[in-house]
DOBAVO-898336 format. One record per atom (N, C-alpha, C): residue in one letter; atom name; x, y, z. Coordinates in pm, whole numbers, plus 50000, padded with zeros to 5 digits. Each point is the difference from the previous one (the first is absolute). Layout:
<atoms>
('a','CA',(X,Y,Z));
...
</atoms>
This chain:
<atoms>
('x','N',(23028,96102,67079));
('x','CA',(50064,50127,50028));
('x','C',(50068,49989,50137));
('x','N',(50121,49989,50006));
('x','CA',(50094,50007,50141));
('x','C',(50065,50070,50024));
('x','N',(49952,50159,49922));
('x','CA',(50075,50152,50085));
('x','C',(49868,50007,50097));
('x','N',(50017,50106,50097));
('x','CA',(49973,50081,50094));
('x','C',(49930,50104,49972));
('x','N',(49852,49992,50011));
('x','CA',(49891,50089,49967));
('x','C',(50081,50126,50079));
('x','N',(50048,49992,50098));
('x','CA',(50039,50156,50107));
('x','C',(50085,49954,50091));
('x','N',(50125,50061,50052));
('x','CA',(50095,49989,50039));
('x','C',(49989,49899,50125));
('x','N',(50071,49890,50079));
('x','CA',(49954,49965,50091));
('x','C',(49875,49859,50000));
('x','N',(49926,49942,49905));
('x','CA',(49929,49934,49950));
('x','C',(50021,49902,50088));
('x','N',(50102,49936,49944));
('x','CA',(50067,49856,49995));
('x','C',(49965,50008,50170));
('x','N',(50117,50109,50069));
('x','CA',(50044,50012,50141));
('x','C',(49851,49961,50023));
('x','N',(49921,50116,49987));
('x','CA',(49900,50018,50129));
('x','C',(49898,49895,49985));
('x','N',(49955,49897,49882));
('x','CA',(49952,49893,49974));
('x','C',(50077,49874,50059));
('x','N',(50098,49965,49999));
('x','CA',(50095,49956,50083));
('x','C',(49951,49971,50179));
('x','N',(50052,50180,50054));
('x','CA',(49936,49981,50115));
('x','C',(49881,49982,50018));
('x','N',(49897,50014,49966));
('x','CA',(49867,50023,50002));
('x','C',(49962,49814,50006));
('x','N',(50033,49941,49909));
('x','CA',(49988,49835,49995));
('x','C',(50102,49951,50123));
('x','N',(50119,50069,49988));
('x','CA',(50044,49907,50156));
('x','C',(49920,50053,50126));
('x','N',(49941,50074,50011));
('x','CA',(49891,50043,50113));
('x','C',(49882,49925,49996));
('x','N',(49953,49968,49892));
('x','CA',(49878,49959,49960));
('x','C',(50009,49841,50047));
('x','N',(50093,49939,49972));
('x','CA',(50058,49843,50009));
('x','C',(49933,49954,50122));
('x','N',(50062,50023,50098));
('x','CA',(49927,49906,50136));
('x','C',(49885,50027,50036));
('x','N',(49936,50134,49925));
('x','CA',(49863,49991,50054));
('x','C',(49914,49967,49917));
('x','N',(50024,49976,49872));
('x','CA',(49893,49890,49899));
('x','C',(50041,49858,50066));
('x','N',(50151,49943,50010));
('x','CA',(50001,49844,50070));
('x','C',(49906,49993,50075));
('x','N',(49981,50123,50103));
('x','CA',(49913,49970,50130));
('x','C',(49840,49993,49976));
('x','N',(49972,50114,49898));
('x','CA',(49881,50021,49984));
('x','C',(49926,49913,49886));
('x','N',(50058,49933,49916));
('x','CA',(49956,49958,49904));
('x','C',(50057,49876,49969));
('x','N',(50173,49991,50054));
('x','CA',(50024,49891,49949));
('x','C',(50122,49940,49960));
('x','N',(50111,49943,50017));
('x','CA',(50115,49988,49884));
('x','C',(49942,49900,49906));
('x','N',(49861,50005,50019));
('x','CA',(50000,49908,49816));
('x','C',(49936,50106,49928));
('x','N',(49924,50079,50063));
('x','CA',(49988,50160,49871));
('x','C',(50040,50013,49928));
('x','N',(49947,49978,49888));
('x','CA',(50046,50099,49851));
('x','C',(50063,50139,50029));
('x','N',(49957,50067,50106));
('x','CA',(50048,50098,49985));
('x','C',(50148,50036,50096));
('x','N',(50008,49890,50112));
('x','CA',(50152,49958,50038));
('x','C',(50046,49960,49940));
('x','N',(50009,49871,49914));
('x','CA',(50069,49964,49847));
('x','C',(50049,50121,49919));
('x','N',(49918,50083,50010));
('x','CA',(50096,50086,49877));
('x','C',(50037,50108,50072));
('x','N',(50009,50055,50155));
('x','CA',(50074,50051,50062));
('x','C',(50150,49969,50058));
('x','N',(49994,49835,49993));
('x','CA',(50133,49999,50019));
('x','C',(50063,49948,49864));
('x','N',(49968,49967,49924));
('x','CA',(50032,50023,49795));
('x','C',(50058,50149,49996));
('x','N',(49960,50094,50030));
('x','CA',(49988,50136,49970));
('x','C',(50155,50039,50140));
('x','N',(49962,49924,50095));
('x','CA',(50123,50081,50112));
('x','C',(50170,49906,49952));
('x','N',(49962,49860,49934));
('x','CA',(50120,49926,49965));
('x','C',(50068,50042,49921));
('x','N',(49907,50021,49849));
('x','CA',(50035,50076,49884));
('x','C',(49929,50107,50012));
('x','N',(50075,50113,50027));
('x','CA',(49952,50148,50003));
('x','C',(49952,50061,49862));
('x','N',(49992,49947,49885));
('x','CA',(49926,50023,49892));
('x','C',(49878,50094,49993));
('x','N',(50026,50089,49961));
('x','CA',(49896,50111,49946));
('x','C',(49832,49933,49992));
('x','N',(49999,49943,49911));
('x','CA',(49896,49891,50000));
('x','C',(50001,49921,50089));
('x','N',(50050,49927,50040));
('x','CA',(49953,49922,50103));
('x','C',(49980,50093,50137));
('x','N',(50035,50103,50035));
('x','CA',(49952,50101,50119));
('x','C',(49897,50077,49934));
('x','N',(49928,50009,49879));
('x','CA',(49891,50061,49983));
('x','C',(49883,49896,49967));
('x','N',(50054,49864,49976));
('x','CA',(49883,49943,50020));
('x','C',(49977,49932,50131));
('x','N',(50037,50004,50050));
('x','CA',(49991,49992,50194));
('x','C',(49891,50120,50064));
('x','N',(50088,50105,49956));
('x','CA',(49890,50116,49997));
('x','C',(49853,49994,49959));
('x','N',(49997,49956,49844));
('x','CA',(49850,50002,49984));
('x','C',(49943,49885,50046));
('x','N',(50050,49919,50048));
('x','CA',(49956,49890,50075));
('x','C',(49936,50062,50107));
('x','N',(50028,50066,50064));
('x','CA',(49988,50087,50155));
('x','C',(49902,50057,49989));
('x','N',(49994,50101,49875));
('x','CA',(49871,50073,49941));
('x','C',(49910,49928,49965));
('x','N',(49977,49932,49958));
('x','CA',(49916,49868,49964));
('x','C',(49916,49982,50125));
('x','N',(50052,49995,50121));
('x','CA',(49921,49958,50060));
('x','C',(49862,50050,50069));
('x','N',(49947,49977,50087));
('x','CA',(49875,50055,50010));
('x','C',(50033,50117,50112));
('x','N',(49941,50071,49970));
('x','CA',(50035,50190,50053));
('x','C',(49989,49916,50210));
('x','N',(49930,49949,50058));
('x','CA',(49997,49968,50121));
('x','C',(50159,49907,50034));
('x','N',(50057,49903,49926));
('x','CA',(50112,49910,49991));
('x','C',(50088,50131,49956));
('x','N',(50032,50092,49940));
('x','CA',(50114,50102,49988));
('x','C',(50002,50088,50108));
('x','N',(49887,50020,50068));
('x','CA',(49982,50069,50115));
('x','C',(50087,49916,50136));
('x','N',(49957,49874,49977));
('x','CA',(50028,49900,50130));
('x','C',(50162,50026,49976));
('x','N',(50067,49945,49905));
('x','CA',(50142,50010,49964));
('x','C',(50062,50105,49976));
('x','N',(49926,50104,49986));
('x','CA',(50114,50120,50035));
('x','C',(50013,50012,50116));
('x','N',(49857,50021,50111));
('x','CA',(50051,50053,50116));
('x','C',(50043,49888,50079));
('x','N',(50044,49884,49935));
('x','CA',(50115,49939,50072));
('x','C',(50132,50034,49986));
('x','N',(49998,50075,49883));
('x','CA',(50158,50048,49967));
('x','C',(50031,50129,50109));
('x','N',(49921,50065,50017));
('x','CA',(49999,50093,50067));
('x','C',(50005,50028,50141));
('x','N',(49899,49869,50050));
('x','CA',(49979,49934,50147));
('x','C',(50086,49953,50038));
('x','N',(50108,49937,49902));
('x','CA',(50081,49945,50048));
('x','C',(50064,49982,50115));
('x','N',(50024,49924,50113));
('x','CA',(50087,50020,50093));
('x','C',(50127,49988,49983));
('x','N',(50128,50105,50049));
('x','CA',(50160,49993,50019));
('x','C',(50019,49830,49988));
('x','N',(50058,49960,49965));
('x','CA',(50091,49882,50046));
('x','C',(50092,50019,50130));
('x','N',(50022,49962,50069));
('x','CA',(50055,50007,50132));
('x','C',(50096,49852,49980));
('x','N',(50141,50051,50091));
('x','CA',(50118,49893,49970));
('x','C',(49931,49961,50084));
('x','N',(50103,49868,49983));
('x','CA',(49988,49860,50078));
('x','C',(49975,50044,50127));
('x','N',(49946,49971,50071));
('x','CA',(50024,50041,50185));
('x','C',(50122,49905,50011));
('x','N',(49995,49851,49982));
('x','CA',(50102,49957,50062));
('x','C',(50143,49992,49978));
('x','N',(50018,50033,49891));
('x','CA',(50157,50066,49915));
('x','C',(50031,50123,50097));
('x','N',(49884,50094,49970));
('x','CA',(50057,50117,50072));
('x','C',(50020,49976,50138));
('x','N',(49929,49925,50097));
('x','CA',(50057,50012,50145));
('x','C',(50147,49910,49982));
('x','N',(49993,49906,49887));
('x','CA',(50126,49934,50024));
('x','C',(50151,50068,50012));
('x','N',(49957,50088,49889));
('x','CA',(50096,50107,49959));
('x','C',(50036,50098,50141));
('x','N',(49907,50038,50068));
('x','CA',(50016,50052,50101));
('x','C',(50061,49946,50155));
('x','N',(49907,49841,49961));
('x','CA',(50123,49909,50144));
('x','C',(50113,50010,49936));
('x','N',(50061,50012,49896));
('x','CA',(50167,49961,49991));
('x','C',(50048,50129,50065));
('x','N',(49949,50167,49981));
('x','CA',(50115,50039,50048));
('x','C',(49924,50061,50136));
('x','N',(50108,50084,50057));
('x','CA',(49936,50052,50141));
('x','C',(49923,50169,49954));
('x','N',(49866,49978,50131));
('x','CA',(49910,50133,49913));
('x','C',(50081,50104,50092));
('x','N',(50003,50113,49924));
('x','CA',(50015,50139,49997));
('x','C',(49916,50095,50066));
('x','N',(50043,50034,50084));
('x','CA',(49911,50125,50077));
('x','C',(50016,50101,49896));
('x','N',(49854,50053,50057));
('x','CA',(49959,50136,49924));
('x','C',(49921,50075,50099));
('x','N',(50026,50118,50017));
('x','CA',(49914,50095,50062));
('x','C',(49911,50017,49909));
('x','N',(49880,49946,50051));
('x','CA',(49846,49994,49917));
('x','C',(49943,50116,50032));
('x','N',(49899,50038,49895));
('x','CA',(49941,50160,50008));
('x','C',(49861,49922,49947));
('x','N',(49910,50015,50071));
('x','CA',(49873,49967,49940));
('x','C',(49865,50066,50038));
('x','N',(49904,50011,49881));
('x','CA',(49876,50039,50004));
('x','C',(49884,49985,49896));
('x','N',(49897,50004,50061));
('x','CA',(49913,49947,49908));
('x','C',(49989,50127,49880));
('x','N',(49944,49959,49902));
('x','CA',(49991,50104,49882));
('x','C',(49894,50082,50004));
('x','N',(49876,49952,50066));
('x','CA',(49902,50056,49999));
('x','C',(49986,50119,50076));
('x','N',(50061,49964,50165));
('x','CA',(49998,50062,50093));
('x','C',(50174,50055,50015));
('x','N',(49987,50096,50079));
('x','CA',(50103,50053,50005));
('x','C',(50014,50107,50125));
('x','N',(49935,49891,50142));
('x','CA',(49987,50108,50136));
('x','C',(50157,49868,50017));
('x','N',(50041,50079,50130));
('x','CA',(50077,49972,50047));
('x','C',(50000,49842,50049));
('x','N',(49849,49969,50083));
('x','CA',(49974,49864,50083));
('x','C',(50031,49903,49878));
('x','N',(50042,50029,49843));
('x','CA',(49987,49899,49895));
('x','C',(50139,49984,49976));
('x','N',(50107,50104,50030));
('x','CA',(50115,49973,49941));
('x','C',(50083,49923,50123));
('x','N',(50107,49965,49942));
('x','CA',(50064,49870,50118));
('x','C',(50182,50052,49937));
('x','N',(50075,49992,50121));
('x','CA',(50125,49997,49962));
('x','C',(50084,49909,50080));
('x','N',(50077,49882,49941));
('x','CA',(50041,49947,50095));
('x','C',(50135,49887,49932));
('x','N',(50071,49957,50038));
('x','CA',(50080,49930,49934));
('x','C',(49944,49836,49992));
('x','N',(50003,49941,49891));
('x','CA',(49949,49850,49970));
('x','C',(50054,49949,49905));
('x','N',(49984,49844,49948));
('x','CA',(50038,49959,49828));
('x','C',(49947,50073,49941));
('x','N',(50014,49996,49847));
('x','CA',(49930,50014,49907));
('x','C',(49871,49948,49975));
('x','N',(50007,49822,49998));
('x','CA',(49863,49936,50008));
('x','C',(49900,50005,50125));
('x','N',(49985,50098,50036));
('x','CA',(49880,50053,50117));
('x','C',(49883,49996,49911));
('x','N',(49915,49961,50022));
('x','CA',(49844,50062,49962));
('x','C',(49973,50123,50034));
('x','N',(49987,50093,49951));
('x','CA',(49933,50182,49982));
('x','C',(49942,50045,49936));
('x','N',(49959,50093,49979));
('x','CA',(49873,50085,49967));
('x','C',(50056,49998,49829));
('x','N',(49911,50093,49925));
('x','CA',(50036,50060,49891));
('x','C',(50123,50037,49976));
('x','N',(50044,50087,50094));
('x','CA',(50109,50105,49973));
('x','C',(50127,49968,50062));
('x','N',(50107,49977,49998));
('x','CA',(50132,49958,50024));
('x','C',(50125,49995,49962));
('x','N',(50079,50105,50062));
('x','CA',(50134,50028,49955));
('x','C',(50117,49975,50132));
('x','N',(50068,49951,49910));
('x','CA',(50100,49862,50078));
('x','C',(50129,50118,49991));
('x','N',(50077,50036,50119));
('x','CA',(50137,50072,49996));
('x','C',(50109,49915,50081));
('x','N',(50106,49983,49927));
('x','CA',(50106,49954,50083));
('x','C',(50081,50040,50111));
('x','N',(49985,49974,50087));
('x','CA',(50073,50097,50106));
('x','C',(50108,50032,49988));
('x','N',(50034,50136,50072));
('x','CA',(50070,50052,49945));
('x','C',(50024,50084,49899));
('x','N',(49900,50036,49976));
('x','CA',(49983,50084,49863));
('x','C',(49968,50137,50024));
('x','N',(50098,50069,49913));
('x','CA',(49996,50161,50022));
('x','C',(49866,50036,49953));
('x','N',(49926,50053,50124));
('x','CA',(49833,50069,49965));
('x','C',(50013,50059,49909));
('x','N',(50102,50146,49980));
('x','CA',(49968,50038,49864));
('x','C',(49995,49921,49884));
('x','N',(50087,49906,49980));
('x','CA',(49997,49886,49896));
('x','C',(49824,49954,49987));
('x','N',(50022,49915,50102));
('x','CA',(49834,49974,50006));
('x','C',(49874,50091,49989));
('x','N',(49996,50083,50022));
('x','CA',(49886,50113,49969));
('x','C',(50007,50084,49831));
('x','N',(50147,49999,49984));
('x','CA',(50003,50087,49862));
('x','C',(49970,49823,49946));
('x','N',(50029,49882,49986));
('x','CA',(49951,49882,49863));
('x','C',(49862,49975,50040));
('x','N',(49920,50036,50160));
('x','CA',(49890,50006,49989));
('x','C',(49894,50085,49941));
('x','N',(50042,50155,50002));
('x','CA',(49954,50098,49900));
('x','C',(50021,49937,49885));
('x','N',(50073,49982,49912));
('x','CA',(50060,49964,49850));
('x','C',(49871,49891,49989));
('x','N',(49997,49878,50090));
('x','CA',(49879,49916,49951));
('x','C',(49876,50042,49990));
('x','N',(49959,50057,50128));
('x','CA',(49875,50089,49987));
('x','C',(49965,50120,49893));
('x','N',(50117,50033,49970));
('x','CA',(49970,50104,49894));
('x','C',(50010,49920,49840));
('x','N',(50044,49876,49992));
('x','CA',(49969,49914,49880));
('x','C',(49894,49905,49992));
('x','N',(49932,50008,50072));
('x','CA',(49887,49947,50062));
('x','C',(49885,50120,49979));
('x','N',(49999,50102,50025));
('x','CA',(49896,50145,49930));
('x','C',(50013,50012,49892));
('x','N',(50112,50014,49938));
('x','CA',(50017,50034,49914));
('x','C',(49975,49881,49846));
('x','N',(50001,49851,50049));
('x','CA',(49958,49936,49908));
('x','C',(49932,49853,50078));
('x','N',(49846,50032,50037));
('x','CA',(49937,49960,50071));
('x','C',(49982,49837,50002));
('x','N',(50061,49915,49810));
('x','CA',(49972,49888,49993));
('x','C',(50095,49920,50067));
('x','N',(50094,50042,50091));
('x','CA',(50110,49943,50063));
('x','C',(49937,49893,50099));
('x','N',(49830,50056,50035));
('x','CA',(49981,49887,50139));
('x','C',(49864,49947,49913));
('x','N',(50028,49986,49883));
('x','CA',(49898,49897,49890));
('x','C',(50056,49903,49953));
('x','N',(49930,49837,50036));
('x','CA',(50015,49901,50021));
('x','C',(50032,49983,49796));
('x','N',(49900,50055,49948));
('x','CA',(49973,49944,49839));
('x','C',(50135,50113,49995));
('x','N',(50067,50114,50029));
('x','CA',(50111,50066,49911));
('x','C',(50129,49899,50056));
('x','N',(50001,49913,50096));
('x','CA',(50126,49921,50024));
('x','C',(49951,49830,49930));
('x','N',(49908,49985,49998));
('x','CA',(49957,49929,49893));
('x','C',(50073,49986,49853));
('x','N',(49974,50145,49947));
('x','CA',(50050,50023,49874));
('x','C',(50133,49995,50012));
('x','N',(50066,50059,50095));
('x','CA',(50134,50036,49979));
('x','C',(50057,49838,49988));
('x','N',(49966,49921,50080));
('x','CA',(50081,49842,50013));
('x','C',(49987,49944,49879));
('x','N',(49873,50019,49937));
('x','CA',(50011,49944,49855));
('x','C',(50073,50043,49888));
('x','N',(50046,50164,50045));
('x','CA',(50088,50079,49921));
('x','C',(50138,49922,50035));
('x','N',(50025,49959,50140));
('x','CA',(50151,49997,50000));
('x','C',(50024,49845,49980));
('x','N',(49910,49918,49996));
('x','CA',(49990,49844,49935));
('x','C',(50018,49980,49891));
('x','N',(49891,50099,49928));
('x','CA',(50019,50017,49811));
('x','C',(50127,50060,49967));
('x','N',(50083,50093,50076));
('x','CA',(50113,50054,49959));
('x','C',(49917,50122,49864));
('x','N',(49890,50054,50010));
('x','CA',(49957,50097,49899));
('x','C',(49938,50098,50102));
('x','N',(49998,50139,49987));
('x','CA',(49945,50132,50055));
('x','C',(49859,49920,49935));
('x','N',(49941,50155,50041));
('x','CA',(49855,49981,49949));
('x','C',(49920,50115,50089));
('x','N',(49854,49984,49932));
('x','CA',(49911,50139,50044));
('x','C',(49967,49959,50176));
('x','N',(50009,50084,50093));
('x','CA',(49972,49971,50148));
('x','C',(49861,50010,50000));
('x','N',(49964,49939,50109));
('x','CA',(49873,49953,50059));
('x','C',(49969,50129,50129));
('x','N',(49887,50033,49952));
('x','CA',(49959,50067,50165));
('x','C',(49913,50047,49996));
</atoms>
């Protein structure tokens, strides 16, 4: 049978095994039976072959599904290259910005800092970079606009909802959001 028990199947079995991938290599193995038919299942996206990957997964012992999910979950960001990116940055000349900074937690005065620097400074949590020269009202009304899209849809500073979105705009398919 290679329809789609419920809309989305294929997709979300799909992602679910490319998440799953490096942390069975790590945890178990690339000679696993059950990496074998995760990347069977991610090559040929086959209905069957992504549901028997699946019950492969289920199969296993309730402590080993535990270990491998919350690696999917634990996951750490991938972070670019460091050395691409500074390279990228010696080629051209850095850009002043009137820096605005403060920690997130706190919010007395002795925490916030204003001062002109690069971009690549080390700082706190919180940091918004303005180009000089810039009409304050400009800057204060696109700073309201962020802050108020930021209340208003809270998964904006969630690591797993920009997660999802990159795999949305890689796959070239929408899909249900994360948050």
């Amino acid at each position: 049978m290679d329809e789609e028990r419920y809309a989305g199947e294929r997709r979300g079995l799909g992602l679910f095994l490319e998440e799953l991938r490096p942390i069975v290599a790590r945890e178990l193995g690339s000679t696993s039976l059950l990496h074998h038919a995760i990347v069977r299942a991610i090559a040929r996206p086959q209905l069957r072959h992504l549901r028997h990957a699946r019950d492969l997964f289920n199969a296993l012992p309730r402590e080993q599904r535990q270990l491998l999910s919350a690696g999917i979950v634990a996951q750490p960001e991938r972070k670019p290259d460091h050395a691409r990116l500074l390279d990228t940055y010696r080629r051209r000349e850095p850009e002043p910005f009137v820096c605005f900074e403060a920690d997130a937690e706190g919010s007395d005065d002795r925490q916030r800092q204003i001062e002109m620097r690069h971009e690549l400074m080390e700082g706190p949590s919180l940091r918004v970079l303005v180009r000089p020269n810039t009409l304050p009202s400009t800057t204060v009304k696109a700073l309201r606009e962020i802050a108020d899209m930021i209340e208003s849809d809270r998964r904006l500073l969630s690591l797993r909802y920009w997660r999802a979105t990159r795999v949305r705009e890689v796959t070239g398919k929408g899909g249900a959001d994360c948050g």
